[in-house]
C-alpha positions as CSV (number, residue, x, y, z in Angstrom):
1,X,8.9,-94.6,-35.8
2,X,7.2,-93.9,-33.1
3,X,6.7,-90.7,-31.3
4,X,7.8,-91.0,-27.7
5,X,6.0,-88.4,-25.9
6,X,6.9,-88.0,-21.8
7,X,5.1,-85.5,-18.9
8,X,8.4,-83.9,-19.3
9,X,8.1,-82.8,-23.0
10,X,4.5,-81.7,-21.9
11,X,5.2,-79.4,-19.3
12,X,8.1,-77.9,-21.9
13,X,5.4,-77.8,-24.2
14,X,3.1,-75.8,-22.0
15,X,5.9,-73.5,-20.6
16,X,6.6,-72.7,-24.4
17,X,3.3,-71.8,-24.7
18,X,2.9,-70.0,-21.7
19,X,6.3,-67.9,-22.3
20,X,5.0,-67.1,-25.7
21,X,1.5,-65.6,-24.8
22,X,3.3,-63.9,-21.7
23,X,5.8,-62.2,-24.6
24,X,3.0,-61.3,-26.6
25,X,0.9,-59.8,-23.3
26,X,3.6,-58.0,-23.1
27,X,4.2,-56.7,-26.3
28,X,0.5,-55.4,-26.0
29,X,1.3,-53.6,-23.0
30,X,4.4,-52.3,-24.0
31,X,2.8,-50.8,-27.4
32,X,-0.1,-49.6,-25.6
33,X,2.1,-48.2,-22.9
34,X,4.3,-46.2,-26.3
35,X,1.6,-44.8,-27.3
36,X,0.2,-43.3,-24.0
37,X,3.3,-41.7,-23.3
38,X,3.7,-40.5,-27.1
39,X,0.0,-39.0,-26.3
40,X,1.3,-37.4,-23.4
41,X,4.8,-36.0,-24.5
42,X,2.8,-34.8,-26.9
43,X,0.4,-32.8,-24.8
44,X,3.2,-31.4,-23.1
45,X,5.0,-30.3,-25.7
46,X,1.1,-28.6,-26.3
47,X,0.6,-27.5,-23.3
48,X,4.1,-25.5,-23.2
49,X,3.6,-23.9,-26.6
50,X,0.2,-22.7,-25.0
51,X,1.3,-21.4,-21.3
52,X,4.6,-20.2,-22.2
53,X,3.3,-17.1,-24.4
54,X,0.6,-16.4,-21.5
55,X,3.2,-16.7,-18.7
56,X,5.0,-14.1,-20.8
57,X,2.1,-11.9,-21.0
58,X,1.2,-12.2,-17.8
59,X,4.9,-11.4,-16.7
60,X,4.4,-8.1,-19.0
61,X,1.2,-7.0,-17.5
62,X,2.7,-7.2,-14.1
63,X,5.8,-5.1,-15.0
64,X,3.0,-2.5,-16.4
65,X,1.3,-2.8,-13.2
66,X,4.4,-2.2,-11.2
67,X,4.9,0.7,-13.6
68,X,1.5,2.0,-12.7
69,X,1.9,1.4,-9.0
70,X,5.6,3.8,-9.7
71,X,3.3,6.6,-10.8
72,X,0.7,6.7,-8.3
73,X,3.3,6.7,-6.0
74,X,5.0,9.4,-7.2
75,X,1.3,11.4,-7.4
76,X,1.0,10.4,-3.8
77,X,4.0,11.9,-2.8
78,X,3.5,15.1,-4.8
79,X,0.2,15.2,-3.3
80,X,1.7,14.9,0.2
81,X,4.2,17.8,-0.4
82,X,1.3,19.9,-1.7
83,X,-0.5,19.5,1.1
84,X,2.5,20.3,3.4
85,X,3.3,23.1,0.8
86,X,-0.4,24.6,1.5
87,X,-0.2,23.7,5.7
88,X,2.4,25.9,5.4
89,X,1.7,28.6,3.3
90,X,-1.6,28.8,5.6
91,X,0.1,29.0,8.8
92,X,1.9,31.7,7.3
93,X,-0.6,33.4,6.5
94,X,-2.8,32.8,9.7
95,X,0.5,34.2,11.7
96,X,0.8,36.6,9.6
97,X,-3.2,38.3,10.4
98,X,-3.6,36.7,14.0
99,X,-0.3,38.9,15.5
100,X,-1.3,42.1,13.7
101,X,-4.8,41.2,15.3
102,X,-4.0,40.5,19.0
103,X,-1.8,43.7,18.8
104,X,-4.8,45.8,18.1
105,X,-6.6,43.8,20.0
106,X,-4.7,44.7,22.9
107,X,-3.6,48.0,22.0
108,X,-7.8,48.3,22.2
109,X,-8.4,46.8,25.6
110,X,-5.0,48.7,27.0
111,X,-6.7,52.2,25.8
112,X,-10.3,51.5,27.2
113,X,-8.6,50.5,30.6
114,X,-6.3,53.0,30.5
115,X,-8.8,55.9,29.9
116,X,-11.1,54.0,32.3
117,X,-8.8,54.6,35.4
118,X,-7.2,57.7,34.5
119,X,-10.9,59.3,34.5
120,X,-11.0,57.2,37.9
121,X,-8.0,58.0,39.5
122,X,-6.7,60.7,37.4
123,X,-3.2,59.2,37.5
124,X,-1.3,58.9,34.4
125,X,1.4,56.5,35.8
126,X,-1.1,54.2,36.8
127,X,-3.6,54.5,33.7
128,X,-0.4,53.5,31.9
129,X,-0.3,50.6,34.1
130,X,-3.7,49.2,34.0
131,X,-3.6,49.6,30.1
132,X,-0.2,47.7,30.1
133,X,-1.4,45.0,31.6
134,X,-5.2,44.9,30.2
135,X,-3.4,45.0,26.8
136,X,-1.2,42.3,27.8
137,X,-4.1,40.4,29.2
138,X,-6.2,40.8,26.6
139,X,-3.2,39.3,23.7
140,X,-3.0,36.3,26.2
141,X,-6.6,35.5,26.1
142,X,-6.8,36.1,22.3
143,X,-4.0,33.8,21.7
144,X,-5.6,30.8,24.2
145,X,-8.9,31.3,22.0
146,X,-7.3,31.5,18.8
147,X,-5.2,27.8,19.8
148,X,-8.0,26.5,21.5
149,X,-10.0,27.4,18.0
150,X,-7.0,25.6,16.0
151,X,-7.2,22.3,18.1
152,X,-4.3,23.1,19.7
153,X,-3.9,23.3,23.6
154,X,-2.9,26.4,25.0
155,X,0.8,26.4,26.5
């Protein structure tokens, strides 16, 4: 018998050919391509065993650092009312000696004008007068020196 062999069973021949090899490229590929992405679903499942814990830490040290921020806030304040505590415990006090001393101060200056004029005039009405307003003067001009001394301007 003989073998009849046509260009038609040879291009089916070579497409048989060609289909297998392509389906075995593949296969390669496909294998190769399994095992990269087993590679890397395995390094992410790593990777997430590893960052997870230190995302957790980190979200701990922050709320430490927040608590830490609370307190220094809460010294800030403190401080701030001590200070306002003392501002006013000193003006207070400061009040408390500068009237007493413009008072004397003018009560001082009122006498020395006072005696001044009556030994001038010899007028008691108007020694009064001239050591009423010399006194009066005289607690003005203290007070402008004492605000001018506390960086404040005088009124």
């Amino acid at each position: 018998m003989p073998i009849a062999f046509s260009f038609g069973d040879a291009v089916s021949v070579a497409l048989s050919f060609f289909l297998v090899v392509t389906g075995a490229g593949l296969l390669y590929v496909f294998l190769r391509l399994g095992g990269t992405l087993g590679r890397l679903s395995s390094f992410i499942r790593g990777t997430e065993s590893e960052v997870l814990p230190v995302i957790n830490k980190f979200g701990g040290t922050v709320d430490r650092v927040n608590g830490q921020f609370d307190k220094v806030d809460l010294m800030t304040d403190s401080a701030v009312d001590a200070v306002d505590s003392v501002d006013t415990a000193i003006r207070a006090v400061s009040h408390a000696i500068t009237t007493p001393v413009q008072k004397i101060s003018g009560l001082a200056a009122g006498l020395a004008f006072g005696a001044a004029d009556f030994r001038a005039r010899r007028s008691w009405r108007s020694a009064v007068e001239a050591g009423k307003e010399a006194s009066a003067r005289r607690e003005r001009e203290l007070a402008e020196e004492l605000r001018s001394a506390g960086g404040e301007r005088p009124a």
